[in-house]
N, C-alpha and C positions, 0 to 999 in steps of 0.2 A: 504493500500500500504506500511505505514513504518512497519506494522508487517511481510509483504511478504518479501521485502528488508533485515530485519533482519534476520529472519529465513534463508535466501541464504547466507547469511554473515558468519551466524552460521556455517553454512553447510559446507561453502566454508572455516572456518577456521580449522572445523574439519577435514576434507579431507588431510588438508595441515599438521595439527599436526598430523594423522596417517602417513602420507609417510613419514614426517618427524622423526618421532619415528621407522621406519621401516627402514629409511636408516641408522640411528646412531647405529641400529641394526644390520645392516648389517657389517656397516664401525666399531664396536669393535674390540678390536683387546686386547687379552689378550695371557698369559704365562703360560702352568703349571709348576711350578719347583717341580722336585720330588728330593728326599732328600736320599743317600744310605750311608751304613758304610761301612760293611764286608762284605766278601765273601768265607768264609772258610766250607762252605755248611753244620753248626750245629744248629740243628732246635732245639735247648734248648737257642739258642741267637736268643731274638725275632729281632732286627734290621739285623740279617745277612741272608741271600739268599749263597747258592752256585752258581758256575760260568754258569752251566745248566743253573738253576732256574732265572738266570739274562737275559742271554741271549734270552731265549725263554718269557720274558716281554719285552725286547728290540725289538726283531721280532714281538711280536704280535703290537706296539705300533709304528711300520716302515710301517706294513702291514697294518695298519689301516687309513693310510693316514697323520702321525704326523712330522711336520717338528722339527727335533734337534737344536736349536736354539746357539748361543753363548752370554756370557754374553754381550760381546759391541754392539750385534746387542739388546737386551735388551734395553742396556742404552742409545743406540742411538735412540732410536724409530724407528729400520730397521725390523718392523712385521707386517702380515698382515693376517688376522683371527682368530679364537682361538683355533686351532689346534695345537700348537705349544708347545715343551718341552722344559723346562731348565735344564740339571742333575746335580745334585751336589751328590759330594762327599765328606764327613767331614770326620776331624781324619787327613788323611794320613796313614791310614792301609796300611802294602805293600799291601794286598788284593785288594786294590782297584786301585792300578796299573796295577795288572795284568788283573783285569776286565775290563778296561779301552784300555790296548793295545789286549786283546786276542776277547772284544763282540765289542767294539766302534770303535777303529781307524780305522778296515779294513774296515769300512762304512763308512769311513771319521765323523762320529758322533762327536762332540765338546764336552768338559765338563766341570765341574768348580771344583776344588779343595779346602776343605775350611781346610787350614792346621796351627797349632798352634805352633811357633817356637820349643820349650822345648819337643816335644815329636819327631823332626825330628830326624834322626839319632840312635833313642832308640831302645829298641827289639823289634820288628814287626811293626814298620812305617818305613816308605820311609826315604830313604837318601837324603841326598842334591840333587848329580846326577840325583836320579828317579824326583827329585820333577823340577831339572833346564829342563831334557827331557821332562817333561809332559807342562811345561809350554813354552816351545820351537815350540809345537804342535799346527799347522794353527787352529785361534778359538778356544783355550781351552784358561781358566784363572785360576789363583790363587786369593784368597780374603785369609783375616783375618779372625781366629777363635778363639782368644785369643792369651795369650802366655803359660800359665798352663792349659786353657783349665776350669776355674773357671766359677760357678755362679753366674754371677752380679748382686747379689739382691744389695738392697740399703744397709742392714747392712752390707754387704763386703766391701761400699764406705767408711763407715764411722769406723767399725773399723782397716782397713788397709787400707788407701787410696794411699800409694805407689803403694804396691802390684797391688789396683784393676787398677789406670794408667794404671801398665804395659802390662795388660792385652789387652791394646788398643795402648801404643805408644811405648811400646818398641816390642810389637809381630809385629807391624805396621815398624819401621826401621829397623831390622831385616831384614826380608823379602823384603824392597826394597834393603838394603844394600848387600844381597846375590843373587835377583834375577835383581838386575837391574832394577829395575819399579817401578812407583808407586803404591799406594795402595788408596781405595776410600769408600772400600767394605767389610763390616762387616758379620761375620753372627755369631751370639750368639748361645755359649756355650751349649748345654741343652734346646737352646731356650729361654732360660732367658731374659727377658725384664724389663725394669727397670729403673724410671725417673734418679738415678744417671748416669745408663749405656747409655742414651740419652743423657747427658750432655755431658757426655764424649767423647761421639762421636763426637759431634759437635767442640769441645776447639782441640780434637786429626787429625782437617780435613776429617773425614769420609762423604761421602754424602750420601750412603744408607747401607741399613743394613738390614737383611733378620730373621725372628724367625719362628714360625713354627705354619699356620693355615689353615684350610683347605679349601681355597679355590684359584681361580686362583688370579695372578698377572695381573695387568691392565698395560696396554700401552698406553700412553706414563705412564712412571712412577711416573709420578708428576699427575695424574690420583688418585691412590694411598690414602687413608686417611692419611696414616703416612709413608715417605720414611725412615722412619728409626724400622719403623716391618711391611716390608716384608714377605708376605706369603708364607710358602714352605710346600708340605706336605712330611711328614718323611715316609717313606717306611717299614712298618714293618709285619710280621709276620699276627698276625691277620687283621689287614687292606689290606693288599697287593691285595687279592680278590675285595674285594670293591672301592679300587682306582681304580682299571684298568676296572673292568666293568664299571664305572661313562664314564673313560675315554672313552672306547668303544663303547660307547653308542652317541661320542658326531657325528653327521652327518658330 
């Protein structure tokens, strides 16, 4: 009788740990953030796509059932399945203005800006104006991408450690001081990851920070191995096929 009894115990706890395993499965809830630059349509620049070639990934990735997400609904925990996009766009190419207002806006689509003070205003990035309209825009954001746009290895801390600061607190005032807002939101350079570049975040008030891996972002964010490298996959040339079929594939 105690070996019947256990065996139904057994029974009855596996039953409970499958459904249970089945709802957590169900109730996941993750992010893909894809990652774009340019848009100047030259297929000798593996990160850039022409304005076609963006569009008709954006339609295929609308058509397939993908919700465009914004970052505060990100960082709020406002998502529910894993069907869900985050786009960013690095640099502040004007390129990536115009892809932004000519494939996204009339879809009402949200986006993230990850723009580096020193290169605003330069020849062929966004100006002030483009960069205060886009972040004016219901659901889009701006984050930190440096302020020269440098790779934070650790020996950049150590032998310019002004410099490498700057790279976190003055590209960080900056941008609150011109755009009115705060700032929280990191995303590295090149992708460059780096325990000084971690510290620095933390002493600079950052609370996440995004680098580049392939696969999806987990919700709630604190979900996450590490809130401060943040998975995005970068949008390129030879991958672009690959990403989007993974995507299309997802039911």
């Amino acid at each position: 009788m105690t070996k019947v009894v256990l065996l139904l115990c057994w029974l009855s706890w596996g039953v409970q740990a499958l459904a249970a395993g089945a709802q957590q499965k169900l109730e996941s809830k993750a992010v893909t953030v894809l990652c774009y630059h340019t848009f100047l349509g030259k297929t000798s620049i593996f990160t850039d796509f022409s304005l076609a070639e963006f569009s008709e990934q954006i339609k295929q990735l609308v058509g397939a059932g993908y919700r465009f997400v914004s970052l505060a609904q990100v960082e709020n925990g406002e998502i529910s399945g894993q069907k869900n996009l985050l786009v960013m766009f690095d640099d502040g190419h004007h390129t990536a203005a115009t892809a932004f207002n000519q494939v996204m806006a009339p879809q009402g689509l949200p986006a993230v800006f990850a723009l580096f003070p020193a290169g605003i205003a330069s020849p062929h990035y966004m100006n002030w104006e483009q960069v205060k309209a886009l972040a004016e825009v219901p659901g889009n954001a701006i984050v930190v991408h440096g302020y020269h746009h440098e790779k934070l290895f650790d020996r950049f801390a150590r032998s310019n450690p002004q410099q490498f600061m700057d790279e976190f607190e003055k590209a960080k005032n900056i941008l609150e001081k011109k755009l009115n807002q705060t700032f929280h939101t990191f995303v590295y350079p090149y992708g460059v990851i780096s325990a000084s570049g971690k510290e620095q975040l933390k002493k600079s008030g950052y609370l996440y920070a995004y680098g580049l891996a392939q696969r999806p972002l987990l919700i709630p964010l604190s979900t996450n191995p590490d809130p401060l490298a943040l998975p995005r996959y970068m949008l390129t040339r030879p991958l672009v096929k690959q990403v989007l079929a993974k995507l299309l594939r997802v039911p």
